[in-house]
PLY file of the C-alpha trace (Angstrom):
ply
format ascii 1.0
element vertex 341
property float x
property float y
property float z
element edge 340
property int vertex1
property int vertex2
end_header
56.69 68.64 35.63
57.62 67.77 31.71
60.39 66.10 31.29
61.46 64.18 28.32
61.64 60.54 28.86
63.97 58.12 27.71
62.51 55.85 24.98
61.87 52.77 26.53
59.13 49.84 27.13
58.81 51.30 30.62
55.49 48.61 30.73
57.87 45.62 29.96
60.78 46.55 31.72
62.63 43.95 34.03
63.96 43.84 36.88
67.75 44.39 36.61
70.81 46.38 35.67
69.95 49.45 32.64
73.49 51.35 32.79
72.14 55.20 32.89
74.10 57.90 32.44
75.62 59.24 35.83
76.65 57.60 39.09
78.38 59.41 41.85
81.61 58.66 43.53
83.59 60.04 46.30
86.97 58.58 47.62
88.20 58.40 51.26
91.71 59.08 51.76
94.13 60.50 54.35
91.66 60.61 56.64
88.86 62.49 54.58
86.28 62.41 51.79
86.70 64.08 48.73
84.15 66.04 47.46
82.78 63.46 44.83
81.80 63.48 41.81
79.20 62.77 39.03
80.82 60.53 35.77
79.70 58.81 33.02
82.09 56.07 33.51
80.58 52.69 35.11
83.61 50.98 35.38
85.58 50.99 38.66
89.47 50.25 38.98
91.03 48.78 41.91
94.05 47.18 43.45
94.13 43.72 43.08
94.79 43.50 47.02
91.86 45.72 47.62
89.96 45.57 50.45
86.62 44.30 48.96
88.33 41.82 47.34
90.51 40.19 49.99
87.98 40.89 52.93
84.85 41.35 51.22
85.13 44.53 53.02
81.62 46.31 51.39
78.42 47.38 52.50
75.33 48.63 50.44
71.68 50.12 50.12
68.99 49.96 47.96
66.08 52.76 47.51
64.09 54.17 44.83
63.04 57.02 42.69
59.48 57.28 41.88
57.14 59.70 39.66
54.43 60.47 41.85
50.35 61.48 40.65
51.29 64.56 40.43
54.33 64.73 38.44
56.50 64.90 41.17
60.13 62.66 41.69
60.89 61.91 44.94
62.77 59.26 47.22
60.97 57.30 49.95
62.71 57.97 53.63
66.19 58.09 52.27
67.53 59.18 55.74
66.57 56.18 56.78
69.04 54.36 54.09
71.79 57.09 55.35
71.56 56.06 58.99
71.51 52.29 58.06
74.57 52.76 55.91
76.27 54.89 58.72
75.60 52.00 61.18
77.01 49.46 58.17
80.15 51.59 58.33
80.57 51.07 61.81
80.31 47.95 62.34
82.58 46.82 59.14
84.98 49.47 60.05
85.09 51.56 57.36
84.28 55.81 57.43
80.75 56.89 57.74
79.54 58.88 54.75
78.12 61.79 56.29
74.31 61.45 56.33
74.01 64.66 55.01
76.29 64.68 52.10
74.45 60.82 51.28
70.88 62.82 50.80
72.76 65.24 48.73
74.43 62.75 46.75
71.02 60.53 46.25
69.55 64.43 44.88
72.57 64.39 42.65
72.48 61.25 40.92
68.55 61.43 40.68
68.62 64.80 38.64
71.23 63.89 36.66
69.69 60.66 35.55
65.79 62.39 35.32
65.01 60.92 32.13
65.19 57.51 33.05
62.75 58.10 35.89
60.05 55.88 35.10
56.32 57.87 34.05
53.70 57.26 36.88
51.24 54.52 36.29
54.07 52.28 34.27
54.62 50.44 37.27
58.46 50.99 36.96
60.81 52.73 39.14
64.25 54.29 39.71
66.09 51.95 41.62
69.43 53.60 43.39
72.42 51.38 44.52
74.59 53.50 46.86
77.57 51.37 48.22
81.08 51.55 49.30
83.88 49.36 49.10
87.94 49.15 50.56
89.77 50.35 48.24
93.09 50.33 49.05
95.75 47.12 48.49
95.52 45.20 52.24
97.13 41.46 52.81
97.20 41.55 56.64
93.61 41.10 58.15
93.28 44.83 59.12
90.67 47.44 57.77
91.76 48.99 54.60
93.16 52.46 54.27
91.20 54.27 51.55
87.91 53.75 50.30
85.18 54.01 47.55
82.14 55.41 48.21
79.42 55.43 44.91
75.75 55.29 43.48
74.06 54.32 40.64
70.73 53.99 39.27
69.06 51.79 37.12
65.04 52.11 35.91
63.28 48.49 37.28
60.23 46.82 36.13
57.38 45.68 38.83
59.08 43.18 40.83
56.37 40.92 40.04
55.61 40.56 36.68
52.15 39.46 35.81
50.31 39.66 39.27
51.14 39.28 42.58
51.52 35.17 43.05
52.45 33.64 46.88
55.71 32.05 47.33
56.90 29.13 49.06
59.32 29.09 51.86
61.45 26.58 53.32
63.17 26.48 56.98
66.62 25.24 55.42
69.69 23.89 57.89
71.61 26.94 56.69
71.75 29.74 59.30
71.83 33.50 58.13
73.64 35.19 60.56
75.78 34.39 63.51
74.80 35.64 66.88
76.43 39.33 67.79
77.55 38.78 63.82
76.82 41.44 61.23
72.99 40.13 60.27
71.73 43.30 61.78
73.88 45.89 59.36
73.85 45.59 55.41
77.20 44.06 54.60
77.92 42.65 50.89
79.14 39.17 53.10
75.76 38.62 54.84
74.43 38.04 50.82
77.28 36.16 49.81
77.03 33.48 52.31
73.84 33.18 51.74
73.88 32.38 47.53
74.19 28.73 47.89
71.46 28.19 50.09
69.23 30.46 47.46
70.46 28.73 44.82
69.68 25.08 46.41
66.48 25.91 48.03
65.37 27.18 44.19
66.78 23.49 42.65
64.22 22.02 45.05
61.34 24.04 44.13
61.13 26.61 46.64
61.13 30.47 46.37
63.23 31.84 49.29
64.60 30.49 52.61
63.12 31.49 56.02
66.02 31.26 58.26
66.14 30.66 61.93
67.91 32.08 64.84
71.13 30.54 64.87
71.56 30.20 68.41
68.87 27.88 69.06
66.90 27.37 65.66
63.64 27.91 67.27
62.65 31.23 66.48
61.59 33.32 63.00
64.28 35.54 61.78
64.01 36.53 58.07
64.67 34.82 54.66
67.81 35.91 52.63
66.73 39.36 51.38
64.04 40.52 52.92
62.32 40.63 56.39
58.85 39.07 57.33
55.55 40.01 58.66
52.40 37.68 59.91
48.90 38.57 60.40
47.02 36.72 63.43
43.62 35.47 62.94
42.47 38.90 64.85
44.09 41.31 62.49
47.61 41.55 64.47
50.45 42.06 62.30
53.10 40.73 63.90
56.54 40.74 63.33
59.92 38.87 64.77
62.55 40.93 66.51
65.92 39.91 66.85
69.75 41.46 67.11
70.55 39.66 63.68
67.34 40.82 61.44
68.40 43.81 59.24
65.83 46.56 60.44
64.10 47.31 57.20
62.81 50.53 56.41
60.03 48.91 54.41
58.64 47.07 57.40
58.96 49.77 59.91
57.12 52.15 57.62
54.36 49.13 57.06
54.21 48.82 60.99
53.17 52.30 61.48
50.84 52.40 58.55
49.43 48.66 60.39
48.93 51.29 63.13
48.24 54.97 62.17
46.68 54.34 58.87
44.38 51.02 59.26
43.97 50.69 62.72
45.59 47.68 63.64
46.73 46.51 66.80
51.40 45.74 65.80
53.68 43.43 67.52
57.01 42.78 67.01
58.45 40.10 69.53
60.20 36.48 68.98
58.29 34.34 67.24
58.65 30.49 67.73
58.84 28.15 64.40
55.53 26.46 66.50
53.65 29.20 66.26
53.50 29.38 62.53
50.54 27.47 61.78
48.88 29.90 63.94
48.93 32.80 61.94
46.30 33.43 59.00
48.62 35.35 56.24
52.84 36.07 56.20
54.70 38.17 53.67
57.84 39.36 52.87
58.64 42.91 53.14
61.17 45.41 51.20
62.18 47.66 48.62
62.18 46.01 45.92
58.36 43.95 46.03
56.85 46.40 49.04
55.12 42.94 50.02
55.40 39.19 48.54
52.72 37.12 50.07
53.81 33.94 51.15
51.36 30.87 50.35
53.07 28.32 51.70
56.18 27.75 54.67
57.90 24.35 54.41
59.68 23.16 57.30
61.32 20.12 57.34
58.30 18.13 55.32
55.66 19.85 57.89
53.79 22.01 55.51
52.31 25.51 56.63
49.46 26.68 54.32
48.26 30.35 54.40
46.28 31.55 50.62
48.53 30.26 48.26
46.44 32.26 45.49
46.45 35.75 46.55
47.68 37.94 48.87
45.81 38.34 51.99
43.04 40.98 53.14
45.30 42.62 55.73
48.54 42.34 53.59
46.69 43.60 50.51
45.82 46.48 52.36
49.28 47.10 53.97
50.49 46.87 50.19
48.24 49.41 48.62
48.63 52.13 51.61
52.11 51.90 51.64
52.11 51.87 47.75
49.84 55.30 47.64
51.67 56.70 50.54
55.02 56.76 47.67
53.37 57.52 44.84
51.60 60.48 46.33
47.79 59.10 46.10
47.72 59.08 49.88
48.85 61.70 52.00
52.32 60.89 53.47
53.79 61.03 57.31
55.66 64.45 57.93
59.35 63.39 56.45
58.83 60.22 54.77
58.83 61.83 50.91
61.90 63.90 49.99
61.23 65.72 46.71
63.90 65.54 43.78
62.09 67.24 41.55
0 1
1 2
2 3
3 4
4 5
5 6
6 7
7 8
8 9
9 10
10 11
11 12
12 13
13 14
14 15
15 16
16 17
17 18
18 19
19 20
20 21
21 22
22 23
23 24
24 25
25 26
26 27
27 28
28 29
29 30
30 31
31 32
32 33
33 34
34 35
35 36
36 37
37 38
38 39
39 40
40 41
41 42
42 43
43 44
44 45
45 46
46 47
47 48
48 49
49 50
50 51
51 52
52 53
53 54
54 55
55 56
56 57
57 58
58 59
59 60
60 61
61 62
62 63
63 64
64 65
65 66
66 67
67 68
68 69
69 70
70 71
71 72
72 73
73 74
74 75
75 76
76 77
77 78
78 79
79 80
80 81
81 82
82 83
83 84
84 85
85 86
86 87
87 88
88 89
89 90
90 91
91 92
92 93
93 94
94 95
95 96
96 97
97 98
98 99
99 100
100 101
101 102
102 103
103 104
104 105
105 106
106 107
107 108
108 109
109 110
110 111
111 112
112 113
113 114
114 115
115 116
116 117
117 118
118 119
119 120
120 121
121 122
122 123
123 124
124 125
125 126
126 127
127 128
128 129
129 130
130 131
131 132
132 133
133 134
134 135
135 136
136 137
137 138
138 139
139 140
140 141
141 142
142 143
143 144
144 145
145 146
146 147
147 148
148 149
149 150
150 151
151 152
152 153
153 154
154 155
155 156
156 157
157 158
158 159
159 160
160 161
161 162
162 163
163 164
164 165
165 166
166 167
167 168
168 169
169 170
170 171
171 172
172 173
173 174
174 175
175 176
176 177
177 178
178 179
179 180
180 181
181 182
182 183
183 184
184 185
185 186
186 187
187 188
188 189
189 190
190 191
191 192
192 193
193 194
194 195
195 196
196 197
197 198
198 199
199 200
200 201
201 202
202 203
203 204
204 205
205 206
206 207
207 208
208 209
209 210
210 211
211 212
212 213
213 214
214 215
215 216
216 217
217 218
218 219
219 220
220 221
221 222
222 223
223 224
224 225
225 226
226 227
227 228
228 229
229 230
230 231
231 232
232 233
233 234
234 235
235 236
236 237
237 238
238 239
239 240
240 241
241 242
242 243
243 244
244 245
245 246
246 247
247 248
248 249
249 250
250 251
251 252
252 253
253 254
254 255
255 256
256 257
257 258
258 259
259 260
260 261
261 262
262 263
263 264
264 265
265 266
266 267
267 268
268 269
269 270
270 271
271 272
272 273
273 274
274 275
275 276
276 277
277 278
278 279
279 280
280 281
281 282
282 283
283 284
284 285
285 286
286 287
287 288
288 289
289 290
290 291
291 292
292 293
293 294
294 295
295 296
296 297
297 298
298 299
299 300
300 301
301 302
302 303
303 304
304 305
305 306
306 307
307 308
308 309
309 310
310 311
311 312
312 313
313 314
314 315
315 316
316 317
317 318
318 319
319 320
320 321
321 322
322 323
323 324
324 325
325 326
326 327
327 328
328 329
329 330
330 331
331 332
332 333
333 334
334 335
335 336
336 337
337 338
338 339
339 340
């Protein structure tokens, strides 16, 4: 497929917001979505008593366009991000997108934005924001009325630039999510609450937070963006499981590739902060990185060392099967690819 390119260092890009030239946007009201649209205009207007800006009444996803080996644009499992965003709705009581018209949409606002799909072999992808917001004036603590329901895209750099280098963790006193809370569903608030502890845990030195159950602060949960995986010294990956860990798509998909693709025996059960030192690797898993090693957990001055210069065998591995598996240099599961183009 030729297409012409926008012209841009697509080998230096970073990772953040490009404004491209479409996004899509559909708005809820009396009871129904609108068709939607595609518009050049980035700017959204709003009540002042909106929803999302009262009640931080929001919920998004994140997925990505990518240029495969053979010169192919597709999204990776983008049902996935449809059903996740459906069970958002839900639980934040605001009106499912239909699944459906989300893929469509997604199609949409990768075709019309096909030049600033990044060439294969940069390193770069499309990276797709769909959200939705209340849009409607509310003062009472009630759901709002209408709603906004939109996606953009934005071409990203590697999410690591220079190499892959392990991070440090720290077990902060900050919890992540409450129990029978919203940890489990991808609400805006989950991220909000969780800026200052990002922001102090980086003024002390350390990359991300690995937060533990709230209940009893004994058990693994996940850091502030992105869920975790540990390899035992046998080759287990292993993996916590918990009502308030957002089920990524990234780590399922890396669980059955642990499984189908490398032969490796999965797990995904609690996981006691004790048990840390027991494992030989530990990553962080999602969209935007695939995997981050981790080379170092920090819990309240105990320090947990795993390779704190490169990612581990089994993780490496996990990284570059999952990695071929969406840019088409290893054959994908039935219904994990959805061609754009």
């Amino acid at each position: 497929m030729l297409k012409t390119k926008k012209d841009l260092d697509w080998q230096n890009l970073g990772f953040g917001y490009v404004k491209t030239d479409y996004r899509y946007v559909s708005n809820y009201k009396n009871g129904s979505w609108d068709e939607g649209v595609l518009t050049g205009d980035s700017d959204v207007t709003i009540n002042e008593s909106a929803g999302v800006l009262q009640y931080a009444q929001t919920c998004f996803e994140g997925l990505k366009a990518y240029t495969t080996a053979g010169g192919h644009v597709v999204c990776f499992r983008p049902d996935l991000n449809a059903k996740r965003m459906a069970d958002s709705c839900k639980r934040l009581e605001m009106p499912v997108f239909p699944e459906e018209r989300f893929l469509d949409a997604i199609s949409k606002v990768v075709k019309a934005n096909i030049e600033w799909v990044p060439p294969y072999g940069s390193g770069a992808t499309l990276y797709l924001r769909p959200y939705m917001f209340g849009s409607s004036a509310v003062i009472g603590v009630k759901p709002a009325q209408e709603y906004q329901f939109r996606i953009f895209a934005t071409p990203v750099g590697p999410y690591f630039k220079g190499g892959v280098k392990p991070i440090t963790l720290r077990v902060p006193d900050f919890d992540r999510a409450a129990p029978r809370g919203t940890g489990h569903v991808k609400a805006g608030l989950n991220y909000a609450m969780s800026l200052h502890a990002i922001v102090d845990a980086h003024n002390q030195g350390y990359s991300e937070n690995m937060y533990l159950d709230s209940a009893t602060r004994t058990k693994v949960e996940e850091t502030g963006g992105a869920n975790i995986i540990f390899v035992t010294k046998d080759n287990k990956v292993v993996t916590p499981k918990s009502d308030t860990i957002l089920p990524s798509i990234t780590r399922r998909s890396l669980m059955y590739v642990a499984q189908k693709y490398l032969g490796l025996e999965t797990e995904e059960r609690a996981i006691p902060v004790e048990e840390l030192k027991e494992f030989k690797e530990c990553a962080l898993c999602g969209t935007a990185a695939v995997l981050s090693p981790v080379g170092e957990i920090v819990n309240h001055g105990e320090h947990i060392c795993f390779d704190k210069e490169n990612m581990g065998e089994v993780t490496k591995k996990l990284y570059d099967t999952l990695l071929g598996i969406q840019l088409g240099t290893i054959e994908a599961p039935e219904g994990w690819i959805k061609v754009i183009e």
